[in-house]
Legacy VTK file of the C-alpha trace (Angstrom):
# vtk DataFile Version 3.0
C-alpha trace
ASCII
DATASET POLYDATA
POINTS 59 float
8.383 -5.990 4.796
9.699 -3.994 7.397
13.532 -1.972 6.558
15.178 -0.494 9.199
15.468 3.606 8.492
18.481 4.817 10.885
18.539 4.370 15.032
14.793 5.052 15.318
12.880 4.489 12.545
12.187 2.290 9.893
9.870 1.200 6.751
7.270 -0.835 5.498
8.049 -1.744 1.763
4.809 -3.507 0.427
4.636 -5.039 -3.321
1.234 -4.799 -5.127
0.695 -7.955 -7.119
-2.459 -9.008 -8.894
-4.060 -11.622 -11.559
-4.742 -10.070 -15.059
-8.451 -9.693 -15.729
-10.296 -11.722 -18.342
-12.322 -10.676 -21.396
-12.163 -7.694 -23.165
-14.067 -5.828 -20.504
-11.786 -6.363 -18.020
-8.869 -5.943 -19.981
-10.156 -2.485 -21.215
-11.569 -1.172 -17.573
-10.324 -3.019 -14.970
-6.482 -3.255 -15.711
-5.554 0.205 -15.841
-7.992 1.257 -12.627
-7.543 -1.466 -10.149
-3.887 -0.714 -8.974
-4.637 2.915 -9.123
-7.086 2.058 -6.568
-5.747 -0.461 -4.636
-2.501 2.063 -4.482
-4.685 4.637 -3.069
-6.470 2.878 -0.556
-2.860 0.818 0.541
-1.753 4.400 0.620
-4.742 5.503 3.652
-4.045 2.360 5.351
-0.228 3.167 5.416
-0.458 6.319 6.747
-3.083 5.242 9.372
-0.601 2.731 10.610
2.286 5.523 10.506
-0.002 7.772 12.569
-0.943 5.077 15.239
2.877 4.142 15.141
3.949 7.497 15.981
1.583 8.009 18.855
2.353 4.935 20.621
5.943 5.890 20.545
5.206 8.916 22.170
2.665 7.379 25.225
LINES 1 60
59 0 1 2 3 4 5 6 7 8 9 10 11 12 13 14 15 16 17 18 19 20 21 22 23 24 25 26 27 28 29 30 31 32 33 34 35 36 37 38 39 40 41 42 43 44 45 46 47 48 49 50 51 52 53 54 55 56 57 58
């Protein structure tokens, strides 16, 4: 979702939701390491879009 930060700005609120794993493997490895993850790569695209953002508002 896009909020609107003062005259000339704004920003992208994003909600990370996800299915619980099955199984005891999942539930021991992939539970606590997936969001990490996924929060760290949503983070690189994020900032990639901020970065392309900011130089089209300067062209």
């Amino acid at each position: 979702m896009v909020v609107p930060a003062g005259e000339e700005g704004c920003r992208v609120v994003v909600k990370l939701v996800g299915r619980q794993p099955h199984g005891a493997v999942g539930r021991l490895l992939l539970q606590p390491t997936v969001p990490w993850l996924d929060l760290f790569m949503m983070r690189r695209q994020l900032l990639n879009l901020k970065e392309l953002a900011e130089r089209d508002a300067r062209a």
